[in-house]
C-alpha positions as CSV (number, residue, x, y, z in Angstrom):
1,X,19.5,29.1,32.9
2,X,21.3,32.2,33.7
3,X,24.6,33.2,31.8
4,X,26.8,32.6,34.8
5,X,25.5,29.7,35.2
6,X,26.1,28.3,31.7
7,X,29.5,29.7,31.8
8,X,29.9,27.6,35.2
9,X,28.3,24.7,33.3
10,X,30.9,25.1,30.3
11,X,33.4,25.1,32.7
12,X,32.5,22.3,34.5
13,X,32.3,20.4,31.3
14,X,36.1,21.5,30.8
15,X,37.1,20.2,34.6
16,X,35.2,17.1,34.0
17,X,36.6,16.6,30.8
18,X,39.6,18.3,30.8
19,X,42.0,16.6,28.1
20,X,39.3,15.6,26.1
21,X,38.2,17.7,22.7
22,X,35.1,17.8,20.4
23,X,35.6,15.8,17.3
24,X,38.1,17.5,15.5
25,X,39.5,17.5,12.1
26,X,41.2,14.1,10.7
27,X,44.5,15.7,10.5
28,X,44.6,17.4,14.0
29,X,46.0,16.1,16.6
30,X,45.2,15.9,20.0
31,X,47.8,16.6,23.1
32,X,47.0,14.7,26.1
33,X,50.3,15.1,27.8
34,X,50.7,17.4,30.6
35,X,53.6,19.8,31.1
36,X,55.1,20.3,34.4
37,X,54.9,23.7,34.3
38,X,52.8,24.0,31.4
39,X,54.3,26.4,29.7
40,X,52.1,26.9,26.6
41,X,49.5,25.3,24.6
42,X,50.9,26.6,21.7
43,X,52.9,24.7,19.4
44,X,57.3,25.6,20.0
45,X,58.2,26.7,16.3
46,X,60.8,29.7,16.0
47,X,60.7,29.3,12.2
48,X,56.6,30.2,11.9
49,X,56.4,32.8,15.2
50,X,57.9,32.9,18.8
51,X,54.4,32.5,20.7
52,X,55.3,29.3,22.8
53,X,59.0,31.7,23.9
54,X,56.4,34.6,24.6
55,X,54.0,32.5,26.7
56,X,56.8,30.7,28.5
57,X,59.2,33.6,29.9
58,X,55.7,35.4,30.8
59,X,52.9,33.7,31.2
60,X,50.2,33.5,28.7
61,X,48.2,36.6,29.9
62,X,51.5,38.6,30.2
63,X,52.4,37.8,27.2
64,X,49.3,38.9,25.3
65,X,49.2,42.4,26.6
66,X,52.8,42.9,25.2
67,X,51.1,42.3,21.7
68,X,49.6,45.9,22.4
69,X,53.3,47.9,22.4
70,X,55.3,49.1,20.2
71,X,58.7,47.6,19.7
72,X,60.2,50.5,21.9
73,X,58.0,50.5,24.8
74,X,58.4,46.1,24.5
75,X,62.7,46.7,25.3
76,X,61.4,49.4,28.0
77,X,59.5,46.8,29.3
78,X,61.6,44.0,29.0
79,X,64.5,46.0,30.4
80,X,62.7,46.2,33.9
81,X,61.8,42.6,33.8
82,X,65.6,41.8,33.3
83,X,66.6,43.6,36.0
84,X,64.2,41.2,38.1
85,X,65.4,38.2,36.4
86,X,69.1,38.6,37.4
87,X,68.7,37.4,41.3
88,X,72.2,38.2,42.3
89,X,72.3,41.8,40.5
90,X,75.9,40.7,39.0
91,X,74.8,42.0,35.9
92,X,74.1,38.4,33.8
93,X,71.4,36.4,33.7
94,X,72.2,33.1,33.9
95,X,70.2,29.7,32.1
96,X,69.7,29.1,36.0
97,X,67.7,32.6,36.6
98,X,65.7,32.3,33.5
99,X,64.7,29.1,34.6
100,X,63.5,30.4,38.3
101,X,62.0,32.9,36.4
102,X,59.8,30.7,33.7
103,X,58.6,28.7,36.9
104,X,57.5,32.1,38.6
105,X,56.1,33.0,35.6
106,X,53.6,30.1,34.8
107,X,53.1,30.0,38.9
108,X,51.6,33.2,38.6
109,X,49.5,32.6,35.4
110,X,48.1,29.8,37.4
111,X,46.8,31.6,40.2
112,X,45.5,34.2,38.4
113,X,43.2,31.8,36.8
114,X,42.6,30.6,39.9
115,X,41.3,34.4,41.2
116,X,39.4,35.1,38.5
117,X,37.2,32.2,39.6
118,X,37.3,32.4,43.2
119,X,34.5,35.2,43.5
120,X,32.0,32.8,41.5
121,X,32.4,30.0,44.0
122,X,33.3,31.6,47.1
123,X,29.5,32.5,47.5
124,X,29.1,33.6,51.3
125,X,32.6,35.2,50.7
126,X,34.6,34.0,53.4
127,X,37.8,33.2,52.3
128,X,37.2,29.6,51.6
129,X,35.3,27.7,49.2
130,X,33.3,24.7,50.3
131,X,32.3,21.7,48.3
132,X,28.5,22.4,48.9
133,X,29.2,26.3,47.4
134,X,30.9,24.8,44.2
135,X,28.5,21.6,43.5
136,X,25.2,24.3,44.1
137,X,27.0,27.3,41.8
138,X,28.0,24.6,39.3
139,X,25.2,21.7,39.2
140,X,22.2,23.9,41.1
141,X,20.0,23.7,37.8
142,X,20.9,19.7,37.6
143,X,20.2,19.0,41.5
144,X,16.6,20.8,40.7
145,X,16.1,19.1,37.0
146,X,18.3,15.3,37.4
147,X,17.1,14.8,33.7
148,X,18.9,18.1,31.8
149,X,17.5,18.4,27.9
150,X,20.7,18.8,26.7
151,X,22.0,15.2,27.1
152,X,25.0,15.8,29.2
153,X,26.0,13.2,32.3
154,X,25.7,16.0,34.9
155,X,25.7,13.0,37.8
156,X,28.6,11.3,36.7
157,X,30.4,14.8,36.6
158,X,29.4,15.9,39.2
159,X,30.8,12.4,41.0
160,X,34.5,12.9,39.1
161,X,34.1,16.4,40.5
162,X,33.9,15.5,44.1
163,X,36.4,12.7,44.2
164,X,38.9,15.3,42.8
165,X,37.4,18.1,45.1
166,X,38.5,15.3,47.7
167,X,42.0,15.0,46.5
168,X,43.0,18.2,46.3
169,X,41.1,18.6,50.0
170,X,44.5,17.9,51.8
171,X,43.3,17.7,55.4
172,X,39.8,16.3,54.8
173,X,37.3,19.0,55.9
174,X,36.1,19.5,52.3
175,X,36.7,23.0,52.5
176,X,39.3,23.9,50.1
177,X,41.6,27.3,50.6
178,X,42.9,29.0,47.6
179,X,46.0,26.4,47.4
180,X,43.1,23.5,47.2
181,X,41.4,25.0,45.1
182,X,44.1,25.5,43.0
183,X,45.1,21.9,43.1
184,X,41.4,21.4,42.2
185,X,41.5,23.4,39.2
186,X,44.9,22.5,38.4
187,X,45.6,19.1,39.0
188,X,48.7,18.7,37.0
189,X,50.7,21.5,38.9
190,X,50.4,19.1,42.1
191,X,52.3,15.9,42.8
192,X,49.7,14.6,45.0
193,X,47.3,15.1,42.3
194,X,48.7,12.8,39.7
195,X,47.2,9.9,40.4
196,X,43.5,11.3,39.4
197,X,45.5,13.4,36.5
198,X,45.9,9.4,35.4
199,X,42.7,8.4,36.5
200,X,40.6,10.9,34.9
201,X,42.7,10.4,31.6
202,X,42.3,6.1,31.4
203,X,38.5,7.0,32.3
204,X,38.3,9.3,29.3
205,X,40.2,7.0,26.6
206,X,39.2,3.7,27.8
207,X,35.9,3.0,25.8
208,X,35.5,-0.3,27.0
209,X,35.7,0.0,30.2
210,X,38.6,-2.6,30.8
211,X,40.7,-0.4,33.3
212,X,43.5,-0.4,30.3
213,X,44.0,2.1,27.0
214,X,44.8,-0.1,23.8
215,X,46.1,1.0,20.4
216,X,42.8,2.2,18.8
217,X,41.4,3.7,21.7
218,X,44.9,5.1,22.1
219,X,44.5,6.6,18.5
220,X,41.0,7.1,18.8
221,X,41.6,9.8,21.8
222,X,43.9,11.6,19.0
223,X,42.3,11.2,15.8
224,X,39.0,11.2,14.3
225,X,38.6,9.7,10.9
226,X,35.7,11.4,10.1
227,X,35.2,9.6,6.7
228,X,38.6,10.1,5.7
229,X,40.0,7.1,4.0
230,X,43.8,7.3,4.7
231,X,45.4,8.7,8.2
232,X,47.7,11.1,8.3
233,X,51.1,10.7,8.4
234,X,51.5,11.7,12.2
235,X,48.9,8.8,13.0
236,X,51.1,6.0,11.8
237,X,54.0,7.4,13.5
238,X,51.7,7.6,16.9
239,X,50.7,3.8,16.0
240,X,54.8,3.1,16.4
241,X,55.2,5.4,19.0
242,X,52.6,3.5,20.9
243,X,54.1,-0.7,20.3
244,X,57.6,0.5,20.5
245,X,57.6,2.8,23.4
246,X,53.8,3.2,25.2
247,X,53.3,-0.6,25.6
248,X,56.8,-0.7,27.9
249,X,55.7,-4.5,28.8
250,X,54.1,-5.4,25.4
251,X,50.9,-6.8,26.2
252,X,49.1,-4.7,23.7
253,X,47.6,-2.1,26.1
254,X,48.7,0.4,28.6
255,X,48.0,0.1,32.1
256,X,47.8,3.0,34.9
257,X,51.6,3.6,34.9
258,X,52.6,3.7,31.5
259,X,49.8,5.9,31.0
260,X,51.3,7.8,33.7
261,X,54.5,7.9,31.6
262,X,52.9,9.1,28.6
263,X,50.9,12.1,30.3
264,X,52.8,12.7,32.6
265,X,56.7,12.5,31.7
266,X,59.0,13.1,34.7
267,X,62.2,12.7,32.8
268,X,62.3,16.1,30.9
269,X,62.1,19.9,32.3
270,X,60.5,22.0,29.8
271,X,61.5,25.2,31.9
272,X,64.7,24.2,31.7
273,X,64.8,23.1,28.3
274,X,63.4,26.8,27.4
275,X,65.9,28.8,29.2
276,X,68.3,26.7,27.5
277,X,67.1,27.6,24.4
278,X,66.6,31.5,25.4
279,X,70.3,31.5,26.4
280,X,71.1,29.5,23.1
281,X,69.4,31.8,20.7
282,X,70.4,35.6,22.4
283,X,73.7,34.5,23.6
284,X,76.2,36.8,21.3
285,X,79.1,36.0,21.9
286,X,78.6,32.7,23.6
287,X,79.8,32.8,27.4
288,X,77.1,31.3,28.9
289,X,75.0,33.7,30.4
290,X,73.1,37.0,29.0
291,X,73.6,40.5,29.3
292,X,70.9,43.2,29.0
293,X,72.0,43.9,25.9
294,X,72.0,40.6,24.5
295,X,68.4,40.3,25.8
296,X,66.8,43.9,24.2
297,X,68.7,42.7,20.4
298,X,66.4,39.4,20.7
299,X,63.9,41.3,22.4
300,X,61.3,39.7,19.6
301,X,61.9,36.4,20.8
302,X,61.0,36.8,25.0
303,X,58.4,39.4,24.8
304,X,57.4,40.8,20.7
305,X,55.4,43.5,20.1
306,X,52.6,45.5,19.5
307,X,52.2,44.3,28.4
308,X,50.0,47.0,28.9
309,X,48.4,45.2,31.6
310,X,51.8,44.0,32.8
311,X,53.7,47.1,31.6
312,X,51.6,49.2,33.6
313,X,52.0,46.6,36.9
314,X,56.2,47.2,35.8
315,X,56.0,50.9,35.5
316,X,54.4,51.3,38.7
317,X,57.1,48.6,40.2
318,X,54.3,46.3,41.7
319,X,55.8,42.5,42.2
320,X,55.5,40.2,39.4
């Protein structure tokens, strides 16, 4: 098999499986829910580091290539991107403006994933990407050899595949543009999406096959016991998380829309919640709204340290 194509069959593995994890350590824990934006897949602790800020007013990439300058060049930097961030040029930034900008942010980390994998599929290179050109680049060694050594369920991914190739194929040609595609690789960006966001997830948990997610397979999806005798602390506070609030009608399982609540939670704004807490933390003398000053002295919390990438893009004033 050649090396694209096992990197196209690793990542095919990921869009089939997409929430789901190799067996992992008894006291890790799994996170199923989905973000709208997801802002960062790392864990929101300003007393260990300020990764999660970093990814979230940049973008993940972004925010790696800033680990590459000094502290001096990361205020240069940051100086030019708060210029961009105050909309009105009125000389604040506002919890509203960071907010606009978080979203832009994560928009555009999103769709440059999304173009760094466009040239694999788009084989004829027309513009568009077909479901023909993605099932041969991805399963063309599994359409020749239906019984692969290695084990995996090719078919049946291949099948999830298609009906989410479908989904995000808005106007039913099954030729997906770049936003398709997008929505194809990204289903949890997209409101029309959702419902296979759901239905992948209940197909992934639910090991019996009874269309619902009880309390062990529930836990299960978390938590592996390995041999571990006792469960960690965070697995009995799932096990109430799951009869007091999960289980909204109390029939001991979840069906497709309090699982939708769970993975999917529309009641909270996490780019909002961040700018909150960006305007929170670097707000001096507590008006409401930042300056640039008040930006460069926390300058360690929205950007660190040590984009060049990014920087570079800023210094030669191309569009974030």
């Amino acid at each position: 098999m050649s090396c694209l194509r096992m990197e196209l069959r690793t990542l095919v593995l990921y869009l089939a499986f997409c929430v789901v994890c190799a067996v992992s350590k008894p006291t890790d824990k799994k996170e199923r829910v989905h973000h709208d934006p997801k802002l960062s897949d790392k864990e929101h602790d300003d007393t260990e580091n300020f990764d999660y800020d970093h990814d979230a007013f940049l973008g993940a990439n972004e925010a790696k290539s800033f680990e590459q300058l000094t502290p001096e060049e990361s205020k240069e930097r940051l100086g030019m991107i708060v210029d961009q961030i105050d909309a009105n040029k009125d000389g604040y930034v506002t919890e509203d403006e960071l907010k606009a900008w978080i979203k832009k942010a994560q928009k555009k980390y999103i769709y440059d994933n999304v173009d760094r994998q466009w040239k694999d599929f788009d084989a004829n290179n027309d513009g568009v990407i077909s479901w023909e050109e993605y099932r041969n680049v991805t399963y063309g060694t599994f359409l020749d050899d239906p019984d692969p050594e290695d084990g995996f369920n090719y078919k049946q991914m291949m099948m999830r595949d298609e009906r989410r190739f479908k989904a995000a194929d808005q106007d039913g040609d099954m030729i997906a543009n770049k936003e398709e595609f997008t929505a194809f690789l990204h289903p949890e960006e997209y409101d029309h999406m959702k419902d296979i966001v759901v239905l992948e997830s209940m197909e992934d948990i639910d090991k019996n096959g009874d269309g619902f997610i009880d309390l062990e397979e529930y836990i299960g999806d978390m938590y592996s016991h390995d041999g571990d005798s006792q469960e960690p602390e965070w697995v009995k506070t799932e096990r109430e998380q799951f009869v007091e609030f999960r289980d909204k009608n109390k029939d001991g399982k979840m069906d497709k829309e309090e699982t939708r609540d769970w993975i999917l939670p529309s009641d909270y704004d996490h780019a909002e919640a961040e700018a909150k807490h960006l305007v929170y933390e670097s707000d001096a003398d507590k008006d409401g709204k930042l300056t640039r000053e008040e930006i460069i002295n926390k300058y360690d919390l929205f950007v660190g340290s040590q984009a060049t990438d990014f920087g570079e893009a800023l210094l030669r004033h191309d569009e974030f």
